[in-house]
N, CA, C and O atoms as a GROMACS GRO file, in nm:
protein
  448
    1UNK      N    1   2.097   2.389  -2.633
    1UNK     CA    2   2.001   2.498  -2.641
    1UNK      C    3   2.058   2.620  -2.571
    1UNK      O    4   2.095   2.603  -2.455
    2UNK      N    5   2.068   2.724  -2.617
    2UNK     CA    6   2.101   2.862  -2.556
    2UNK      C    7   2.042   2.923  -2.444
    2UNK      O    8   2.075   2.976  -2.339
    3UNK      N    9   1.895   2.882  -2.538
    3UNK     CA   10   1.831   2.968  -2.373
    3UNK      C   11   1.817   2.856  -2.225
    3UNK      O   12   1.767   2.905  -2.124
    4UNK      N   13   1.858   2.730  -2.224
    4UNK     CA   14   1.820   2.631  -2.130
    4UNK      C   15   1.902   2.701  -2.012
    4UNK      O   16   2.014   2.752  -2.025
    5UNK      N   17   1.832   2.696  -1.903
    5UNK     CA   18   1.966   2.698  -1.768
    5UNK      C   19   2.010   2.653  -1.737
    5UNK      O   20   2.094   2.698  -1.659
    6UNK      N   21   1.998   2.474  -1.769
    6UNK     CA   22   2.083   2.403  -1.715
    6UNK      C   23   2.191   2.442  -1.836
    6UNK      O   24   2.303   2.473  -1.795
    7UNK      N   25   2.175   2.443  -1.948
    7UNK     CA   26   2.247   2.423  -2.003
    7UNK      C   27   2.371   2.541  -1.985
    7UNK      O   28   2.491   2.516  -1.982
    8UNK      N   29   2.305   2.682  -1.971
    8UNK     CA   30   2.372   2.789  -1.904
    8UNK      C   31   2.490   2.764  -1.812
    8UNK      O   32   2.600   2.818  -1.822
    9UNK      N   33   2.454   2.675  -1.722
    9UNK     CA   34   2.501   2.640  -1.570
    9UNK      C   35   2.609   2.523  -1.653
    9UNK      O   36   2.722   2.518  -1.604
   10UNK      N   37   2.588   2.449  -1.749
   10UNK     CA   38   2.727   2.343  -1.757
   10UNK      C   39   2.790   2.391  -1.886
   10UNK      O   40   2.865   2.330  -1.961
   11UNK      N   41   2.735   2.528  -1.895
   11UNK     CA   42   2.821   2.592  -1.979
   11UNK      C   43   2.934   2.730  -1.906
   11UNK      O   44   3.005   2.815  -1.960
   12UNK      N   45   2.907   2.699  -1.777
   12UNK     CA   46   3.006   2.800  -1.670
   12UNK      C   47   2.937   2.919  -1.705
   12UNK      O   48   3.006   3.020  -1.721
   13UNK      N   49   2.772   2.929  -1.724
   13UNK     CA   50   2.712   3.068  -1.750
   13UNK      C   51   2.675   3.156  -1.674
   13UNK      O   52   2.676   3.278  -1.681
   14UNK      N   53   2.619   3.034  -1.548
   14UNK     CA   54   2.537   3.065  -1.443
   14UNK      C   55   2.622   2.972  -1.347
   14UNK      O   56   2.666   2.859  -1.371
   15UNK      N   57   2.634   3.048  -1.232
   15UNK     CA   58   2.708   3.006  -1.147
   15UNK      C   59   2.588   2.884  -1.064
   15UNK      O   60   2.465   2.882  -1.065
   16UNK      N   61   2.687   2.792  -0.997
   16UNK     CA   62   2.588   2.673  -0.935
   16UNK      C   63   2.740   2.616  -0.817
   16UNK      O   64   2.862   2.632  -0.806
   17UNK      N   65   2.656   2.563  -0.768
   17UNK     CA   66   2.733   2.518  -0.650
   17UNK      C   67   2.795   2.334  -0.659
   17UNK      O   68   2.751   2.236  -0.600
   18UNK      N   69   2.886   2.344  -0.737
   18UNK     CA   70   2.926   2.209  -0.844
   18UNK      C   71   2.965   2.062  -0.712
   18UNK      O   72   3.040   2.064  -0.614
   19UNK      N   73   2.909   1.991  -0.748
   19UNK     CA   74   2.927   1.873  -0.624
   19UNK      C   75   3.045   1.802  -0.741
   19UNK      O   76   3.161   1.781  -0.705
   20UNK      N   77   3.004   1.775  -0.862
   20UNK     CA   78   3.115   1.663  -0.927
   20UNK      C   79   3.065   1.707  -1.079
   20UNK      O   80   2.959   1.743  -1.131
   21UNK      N   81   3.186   1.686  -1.116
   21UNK     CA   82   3.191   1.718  -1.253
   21UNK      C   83   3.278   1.597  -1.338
   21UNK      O   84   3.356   1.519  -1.283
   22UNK      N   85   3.247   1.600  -1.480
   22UNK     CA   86   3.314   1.554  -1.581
   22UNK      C   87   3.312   1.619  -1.707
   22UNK      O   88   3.259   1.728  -1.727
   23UNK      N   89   3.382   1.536  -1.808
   23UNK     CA   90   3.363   1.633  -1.946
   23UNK      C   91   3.205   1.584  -1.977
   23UNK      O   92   3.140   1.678  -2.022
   24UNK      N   93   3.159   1.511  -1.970
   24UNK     CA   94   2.943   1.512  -1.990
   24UNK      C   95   2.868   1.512  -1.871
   24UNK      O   96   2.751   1.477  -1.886
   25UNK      N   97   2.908   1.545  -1.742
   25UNK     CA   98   2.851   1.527  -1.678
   25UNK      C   99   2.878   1.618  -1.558
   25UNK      O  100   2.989   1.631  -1.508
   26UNK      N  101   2.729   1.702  -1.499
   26UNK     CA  102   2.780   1.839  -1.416
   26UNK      C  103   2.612   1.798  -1.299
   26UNK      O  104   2.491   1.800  -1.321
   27UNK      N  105   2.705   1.763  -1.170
   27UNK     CA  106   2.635   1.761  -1.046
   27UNK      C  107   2.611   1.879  -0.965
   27UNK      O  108   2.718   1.936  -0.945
   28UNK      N  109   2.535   1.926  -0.923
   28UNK     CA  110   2.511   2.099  -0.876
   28UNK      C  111   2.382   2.070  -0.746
   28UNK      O  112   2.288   1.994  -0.769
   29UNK      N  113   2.396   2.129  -0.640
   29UNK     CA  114   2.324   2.122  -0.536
   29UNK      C  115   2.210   2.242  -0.581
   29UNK      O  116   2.248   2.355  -0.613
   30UNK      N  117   2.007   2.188  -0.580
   30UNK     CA  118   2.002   2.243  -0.604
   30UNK      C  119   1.921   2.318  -0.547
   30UNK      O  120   1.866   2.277  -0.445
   31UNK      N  121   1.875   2.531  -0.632
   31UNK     CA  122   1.864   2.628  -0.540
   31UNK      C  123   1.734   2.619  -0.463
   31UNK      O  124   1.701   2.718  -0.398
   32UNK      N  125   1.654   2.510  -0.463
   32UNK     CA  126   1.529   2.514  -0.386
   32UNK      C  127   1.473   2.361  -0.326
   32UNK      O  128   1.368   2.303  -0.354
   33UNK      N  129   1.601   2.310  -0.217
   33UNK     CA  130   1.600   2.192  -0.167
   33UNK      C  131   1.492   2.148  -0.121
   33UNK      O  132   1.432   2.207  -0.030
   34UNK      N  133   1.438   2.007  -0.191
   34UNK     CA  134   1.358   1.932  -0.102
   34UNK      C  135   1.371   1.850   0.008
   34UNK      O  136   1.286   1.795   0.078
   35UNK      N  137   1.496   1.849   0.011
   35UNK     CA  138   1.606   1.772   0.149
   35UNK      C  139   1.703   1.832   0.210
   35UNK      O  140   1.731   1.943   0.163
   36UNK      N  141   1.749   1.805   0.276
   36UNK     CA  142   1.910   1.867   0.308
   36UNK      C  143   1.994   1.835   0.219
   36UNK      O  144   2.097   1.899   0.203
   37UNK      N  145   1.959   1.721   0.143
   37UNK     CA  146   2.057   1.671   0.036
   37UNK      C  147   1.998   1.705  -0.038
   37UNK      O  148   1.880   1.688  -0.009
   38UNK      N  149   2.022   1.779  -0.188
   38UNK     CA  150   1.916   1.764  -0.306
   38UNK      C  151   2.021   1.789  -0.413
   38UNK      O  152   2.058   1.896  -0.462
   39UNK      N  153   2.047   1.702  -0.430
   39UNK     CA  154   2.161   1.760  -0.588
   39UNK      C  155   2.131   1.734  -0.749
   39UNK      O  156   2.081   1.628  -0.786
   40UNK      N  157   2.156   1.811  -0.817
   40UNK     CA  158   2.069   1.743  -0.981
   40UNK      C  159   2.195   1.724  -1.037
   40UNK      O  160   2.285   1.808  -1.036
   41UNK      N  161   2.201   1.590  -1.095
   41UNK     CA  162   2.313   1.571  -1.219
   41UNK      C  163   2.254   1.588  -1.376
   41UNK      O  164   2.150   1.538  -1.418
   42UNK      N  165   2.304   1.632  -1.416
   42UNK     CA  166   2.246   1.653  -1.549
   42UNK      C  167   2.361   1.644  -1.653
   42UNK      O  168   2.474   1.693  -1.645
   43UNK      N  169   2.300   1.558  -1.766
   43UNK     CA  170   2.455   1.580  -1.904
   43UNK      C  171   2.456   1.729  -1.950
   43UNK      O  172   2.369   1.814  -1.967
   44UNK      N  173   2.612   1.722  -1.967
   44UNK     CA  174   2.635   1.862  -2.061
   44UNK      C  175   2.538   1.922  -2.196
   44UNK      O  176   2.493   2.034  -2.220
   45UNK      N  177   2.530   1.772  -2.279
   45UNK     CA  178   2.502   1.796  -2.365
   45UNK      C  179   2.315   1.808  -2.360
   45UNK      O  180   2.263   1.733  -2.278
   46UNK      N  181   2.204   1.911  -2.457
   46UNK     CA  182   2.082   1.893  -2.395
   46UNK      C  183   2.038   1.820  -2.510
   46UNK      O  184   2.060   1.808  -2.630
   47UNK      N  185   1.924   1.755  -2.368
   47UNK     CA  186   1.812   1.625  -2.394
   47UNK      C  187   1.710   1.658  -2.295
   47UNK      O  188   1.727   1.671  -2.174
   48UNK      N  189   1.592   1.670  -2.367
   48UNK     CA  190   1.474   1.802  -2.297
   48UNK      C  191   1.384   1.658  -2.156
   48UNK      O  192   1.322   1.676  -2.051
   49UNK      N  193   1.424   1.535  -2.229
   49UNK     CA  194   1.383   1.398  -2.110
   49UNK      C  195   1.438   1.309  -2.140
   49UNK      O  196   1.486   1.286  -2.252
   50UNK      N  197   1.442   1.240  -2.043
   50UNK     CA  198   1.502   1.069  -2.047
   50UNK      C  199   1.489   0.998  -2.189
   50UNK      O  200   1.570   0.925  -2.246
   51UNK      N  201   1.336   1.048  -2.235
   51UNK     CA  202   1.320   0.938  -2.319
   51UNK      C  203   1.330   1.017  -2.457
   51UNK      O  204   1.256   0.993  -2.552
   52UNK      N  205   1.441   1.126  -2.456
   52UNK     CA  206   1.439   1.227  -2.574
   52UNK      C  207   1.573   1.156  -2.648
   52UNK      O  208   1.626   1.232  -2.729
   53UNK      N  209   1.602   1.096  -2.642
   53UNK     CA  210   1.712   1.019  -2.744
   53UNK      C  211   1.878   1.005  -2.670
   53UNK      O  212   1.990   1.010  -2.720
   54UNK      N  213   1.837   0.990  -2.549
   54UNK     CA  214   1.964   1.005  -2.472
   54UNK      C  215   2.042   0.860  -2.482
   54UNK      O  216   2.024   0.748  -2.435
   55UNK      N  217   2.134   0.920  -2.563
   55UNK     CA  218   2.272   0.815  -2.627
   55UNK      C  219   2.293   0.719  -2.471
   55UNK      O  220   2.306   0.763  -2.357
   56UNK      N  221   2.292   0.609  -2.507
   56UNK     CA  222   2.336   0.523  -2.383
   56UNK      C  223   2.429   0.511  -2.278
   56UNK      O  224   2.418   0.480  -2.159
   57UNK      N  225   2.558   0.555  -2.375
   57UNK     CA  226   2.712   0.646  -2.318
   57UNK      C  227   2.695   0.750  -2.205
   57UNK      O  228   2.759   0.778  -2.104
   58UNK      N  229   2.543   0.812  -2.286
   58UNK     CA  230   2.546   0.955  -2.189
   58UNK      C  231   2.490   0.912  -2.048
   58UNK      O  232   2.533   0.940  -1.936
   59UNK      N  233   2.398   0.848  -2.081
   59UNK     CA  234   2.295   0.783  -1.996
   59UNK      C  235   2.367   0.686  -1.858
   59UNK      O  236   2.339   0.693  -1.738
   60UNK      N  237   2.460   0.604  -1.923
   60UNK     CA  238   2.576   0.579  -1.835
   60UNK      C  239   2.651   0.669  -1.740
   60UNK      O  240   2.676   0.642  -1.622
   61UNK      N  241   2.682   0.770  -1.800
   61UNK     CA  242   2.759   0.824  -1.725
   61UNK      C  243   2.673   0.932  -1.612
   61UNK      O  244   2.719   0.986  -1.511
   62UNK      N  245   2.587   0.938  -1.645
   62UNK     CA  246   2.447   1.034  -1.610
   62UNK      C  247   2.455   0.909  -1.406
   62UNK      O  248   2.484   0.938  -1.290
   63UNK      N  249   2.415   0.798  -1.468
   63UNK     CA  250   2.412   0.714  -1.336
   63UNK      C  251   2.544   0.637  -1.276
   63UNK      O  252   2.538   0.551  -1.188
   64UNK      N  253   2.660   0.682  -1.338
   64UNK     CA  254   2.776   0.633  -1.257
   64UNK      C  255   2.805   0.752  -1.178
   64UNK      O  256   2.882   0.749  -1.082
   65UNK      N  257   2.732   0.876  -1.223
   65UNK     CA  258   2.756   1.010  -1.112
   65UNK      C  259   2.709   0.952  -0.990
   65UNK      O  260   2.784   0.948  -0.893
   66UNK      N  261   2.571   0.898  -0.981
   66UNK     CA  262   2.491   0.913  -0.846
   66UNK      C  263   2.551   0.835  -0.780
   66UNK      O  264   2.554   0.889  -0.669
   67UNK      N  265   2.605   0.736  -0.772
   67UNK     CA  266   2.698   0.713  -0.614
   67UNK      C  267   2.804   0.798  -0.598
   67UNK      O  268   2.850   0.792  -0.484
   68UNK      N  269   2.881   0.907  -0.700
   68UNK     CA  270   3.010   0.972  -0.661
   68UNK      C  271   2.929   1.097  -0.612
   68UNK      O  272   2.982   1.155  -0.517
   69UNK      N  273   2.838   1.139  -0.647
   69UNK     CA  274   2.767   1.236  -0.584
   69UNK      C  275   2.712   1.182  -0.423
   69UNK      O  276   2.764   1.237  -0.326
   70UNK      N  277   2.638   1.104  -0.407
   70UNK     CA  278   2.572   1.063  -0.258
   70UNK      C  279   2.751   1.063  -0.175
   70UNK      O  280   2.797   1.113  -0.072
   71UNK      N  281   2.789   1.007  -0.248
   71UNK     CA  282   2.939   0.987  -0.176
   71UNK      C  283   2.975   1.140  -0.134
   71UNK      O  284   2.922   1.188  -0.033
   72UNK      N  285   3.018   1.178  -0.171
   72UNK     CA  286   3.080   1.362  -0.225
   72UNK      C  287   2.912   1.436  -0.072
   72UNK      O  288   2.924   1.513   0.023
   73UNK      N  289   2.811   1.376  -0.114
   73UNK     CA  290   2.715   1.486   0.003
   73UNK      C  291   2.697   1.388   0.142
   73UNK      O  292   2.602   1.409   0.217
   74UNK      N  293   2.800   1.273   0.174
   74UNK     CA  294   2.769   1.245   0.259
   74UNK      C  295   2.635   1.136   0.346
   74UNK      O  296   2.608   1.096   0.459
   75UNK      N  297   2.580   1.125   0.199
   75UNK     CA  298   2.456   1.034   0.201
   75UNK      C  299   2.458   0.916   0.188
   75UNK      O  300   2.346   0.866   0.200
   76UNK      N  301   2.583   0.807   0.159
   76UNK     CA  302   2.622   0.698   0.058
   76UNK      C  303   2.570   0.600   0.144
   76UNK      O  304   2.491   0.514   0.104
   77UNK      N  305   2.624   0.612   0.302
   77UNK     CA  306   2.619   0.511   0.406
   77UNK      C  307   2.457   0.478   0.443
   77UNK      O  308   2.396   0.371   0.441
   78UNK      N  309   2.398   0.654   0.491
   78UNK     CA  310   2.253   0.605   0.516
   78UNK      C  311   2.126   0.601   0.438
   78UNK      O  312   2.013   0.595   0.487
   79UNK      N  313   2.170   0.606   0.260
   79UNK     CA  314   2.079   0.576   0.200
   79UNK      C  315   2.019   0.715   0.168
   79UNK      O  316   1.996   0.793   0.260
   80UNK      N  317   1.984   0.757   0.010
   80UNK     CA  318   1.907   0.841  -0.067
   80UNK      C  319   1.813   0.783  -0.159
   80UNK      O  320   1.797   0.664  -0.183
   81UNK      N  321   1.727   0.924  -0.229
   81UNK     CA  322   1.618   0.836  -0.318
   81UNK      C  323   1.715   0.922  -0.469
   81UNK      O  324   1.809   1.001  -0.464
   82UNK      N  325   1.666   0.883  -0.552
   82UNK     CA  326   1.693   0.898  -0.719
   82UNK      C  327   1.597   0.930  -0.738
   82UNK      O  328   1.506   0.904  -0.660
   83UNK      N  329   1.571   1.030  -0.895
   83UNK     CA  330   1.416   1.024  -0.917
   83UNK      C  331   1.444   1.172  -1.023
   83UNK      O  332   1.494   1.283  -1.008
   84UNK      N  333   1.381   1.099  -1.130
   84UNK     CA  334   1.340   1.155  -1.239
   84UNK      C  335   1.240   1.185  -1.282
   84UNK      O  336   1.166   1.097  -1.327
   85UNK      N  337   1.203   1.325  -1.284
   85UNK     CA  338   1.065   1.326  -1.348
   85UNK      C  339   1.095   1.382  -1.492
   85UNK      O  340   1.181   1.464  -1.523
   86UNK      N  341   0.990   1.308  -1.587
   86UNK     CA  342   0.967   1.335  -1.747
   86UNK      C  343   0.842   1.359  -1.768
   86UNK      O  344   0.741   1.289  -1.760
   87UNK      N  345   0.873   1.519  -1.810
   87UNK     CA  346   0.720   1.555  -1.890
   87UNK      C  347   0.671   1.643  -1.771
   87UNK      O  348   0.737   1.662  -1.669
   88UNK      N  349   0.519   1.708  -1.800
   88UNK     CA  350   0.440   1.800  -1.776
   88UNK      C  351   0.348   1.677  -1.641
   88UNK      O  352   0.330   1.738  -1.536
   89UNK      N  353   0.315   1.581  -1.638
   89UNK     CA  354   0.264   1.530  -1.568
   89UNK      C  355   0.306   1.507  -1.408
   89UNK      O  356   0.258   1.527  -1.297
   90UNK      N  357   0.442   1.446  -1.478
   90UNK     CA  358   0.573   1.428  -1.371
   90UNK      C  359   0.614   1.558  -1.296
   90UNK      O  360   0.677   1.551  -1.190
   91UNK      N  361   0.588   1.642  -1.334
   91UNK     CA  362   0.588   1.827  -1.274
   91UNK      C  363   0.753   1.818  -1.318
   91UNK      O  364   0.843   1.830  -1.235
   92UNK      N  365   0.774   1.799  -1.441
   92UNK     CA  366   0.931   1.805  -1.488
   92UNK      C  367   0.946   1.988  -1.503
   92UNK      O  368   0.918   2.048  -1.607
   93UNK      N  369   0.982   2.037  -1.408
   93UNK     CA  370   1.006   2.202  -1.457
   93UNK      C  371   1.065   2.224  -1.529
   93UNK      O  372   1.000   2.270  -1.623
   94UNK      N  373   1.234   2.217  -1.560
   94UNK     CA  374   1.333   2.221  -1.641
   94UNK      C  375   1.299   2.156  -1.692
   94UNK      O  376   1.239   2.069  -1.628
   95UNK      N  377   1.307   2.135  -1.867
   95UNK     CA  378   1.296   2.055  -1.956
   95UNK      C  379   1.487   2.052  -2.023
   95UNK      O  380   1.532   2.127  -2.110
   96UNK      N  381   1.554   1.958  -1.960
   96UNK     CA  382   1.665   1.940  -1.971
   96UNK      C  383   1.678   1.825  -1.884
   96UNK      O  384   1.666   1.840  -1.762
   97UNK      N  385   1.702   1.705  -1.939
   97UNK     CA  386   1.748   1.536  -1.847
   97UNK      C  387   1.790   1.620  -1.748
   97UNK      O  388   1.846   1.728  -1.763
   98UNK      N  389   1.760   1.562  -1.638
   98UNK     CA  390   1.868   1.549  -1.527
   98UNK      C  391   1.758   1.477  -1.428
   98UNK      O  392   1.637   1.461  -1.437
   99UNK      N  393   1.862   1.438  -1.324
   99UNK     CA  394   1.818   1.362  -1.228
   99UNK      C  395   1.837   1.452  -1.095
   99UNK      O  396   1.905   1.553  -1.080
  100UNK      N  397   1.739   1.368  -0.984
  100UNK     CA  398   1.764   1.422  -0.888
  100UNK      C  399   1.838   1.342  -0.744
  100UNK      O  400   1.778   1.238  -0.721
  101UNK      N  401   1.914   1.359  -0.678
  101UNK     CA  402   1.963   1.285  -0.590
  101UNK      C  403   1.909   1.345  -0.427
  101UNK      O  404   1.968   1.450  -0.403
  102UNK      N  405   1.837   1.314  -0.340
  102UNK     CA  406   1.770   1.367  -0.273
  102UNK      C  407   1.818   1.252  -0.133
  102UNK      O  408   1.808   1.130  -0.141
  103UNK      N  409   1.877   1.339   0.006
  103UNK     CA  410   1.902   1.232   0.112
  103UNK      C  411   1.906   1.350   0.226
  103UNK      O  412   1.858   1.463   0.230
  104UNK      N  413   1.990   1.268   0.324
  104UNK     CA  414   2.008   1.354   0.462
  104UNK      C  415   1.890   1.358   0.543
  104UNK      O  416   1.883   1.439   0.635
  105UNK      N  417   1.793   1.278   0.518
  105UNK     CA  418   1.670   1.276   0.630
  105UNK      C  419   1.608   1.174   0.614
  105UNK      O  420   1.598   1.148   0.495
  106UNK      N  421   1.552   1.092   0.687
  106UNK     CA  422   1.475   0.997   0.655
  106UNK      C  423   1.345   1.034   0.548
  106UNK      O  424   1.294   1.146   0.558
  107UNK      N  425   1.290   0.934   0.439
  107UNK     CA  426   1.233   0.964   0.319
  107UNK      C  427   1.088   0.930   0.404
  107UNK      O  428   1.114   0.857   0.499
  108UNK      N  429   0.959   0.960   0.396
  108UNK     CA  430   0.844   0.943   0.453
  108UNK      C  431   0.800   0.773   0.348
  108UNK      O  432   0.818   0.763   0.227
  109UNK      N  433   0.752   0.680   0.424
  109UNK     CA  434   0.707   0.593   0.334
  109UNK      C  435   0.576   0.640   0.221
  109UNK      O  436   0.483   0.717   0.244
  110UNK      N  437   0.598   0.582   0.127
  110UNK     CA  438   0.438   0.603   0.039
  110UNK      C  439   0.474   0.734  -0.048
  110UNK      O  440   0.412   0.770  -0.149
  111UNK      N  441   0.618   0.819   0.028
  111UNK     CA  442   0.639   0.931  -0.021
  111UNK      C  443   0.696   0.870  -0.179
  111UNK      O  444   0.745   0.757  -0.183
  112UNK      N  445   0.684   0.956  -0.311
  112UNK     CA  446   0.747   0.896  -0.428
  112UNK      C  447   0.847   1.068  -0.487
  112UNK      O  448   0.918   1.068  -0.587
   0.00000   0.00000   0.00000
């Protein structure tokens, strides 16, 4: 999609602050942290949610990022959360897959 920003951003449109990259796959710390850690991986290619037809390949590679990412911010040893939201309910803002990798502080219990 043209007008997407993520898609902007793993198209070298919009500058982002790149934690790990591949040819489908672009990790970026992101601009309004809910942690000290907060990084979004997202595929190159766009898929507006998880459950929008995301090829399995992609989907793979989407979650072999999140340990090279926690690794790469320093989080690997004491533990981060994952977490995807899909859809208008989930408060999904960007409508473009991506995940979120969120660490560097202890997580509040009950917190989701």
């Amino acid at each position: 999609m043209s007008d997407c920003i993520f898609c902007m951003i793993g198209r070298g449109e919009i500058p982002a602050s790149v934690v790990y990259e591949d040819d489908e796959v672009l990790a970026f710390d992101d601009i309004a942290p809910q942690a000290p850690v907060h990084t979004l991986i997202i595929p190159r290619a766009h898929y507006a949610t998880v459950a929008d037809g995301v090829p399995p390949e992609t989907m793979l590679r989407v979650i072999e990022a999140i340990p090279r990412v926690a690794e790469a911010k320093g989080v690997a040893g004491s533990g981060y959360r994952v977490i995807i939201n899909t859809g208008p309910d989930a408060a999904q803002s960007v409508h473009h897959f991506h995940v979120h990798v969120l660490g560097g502080k202890p997580m509040a219990e009950g917190m989701v």
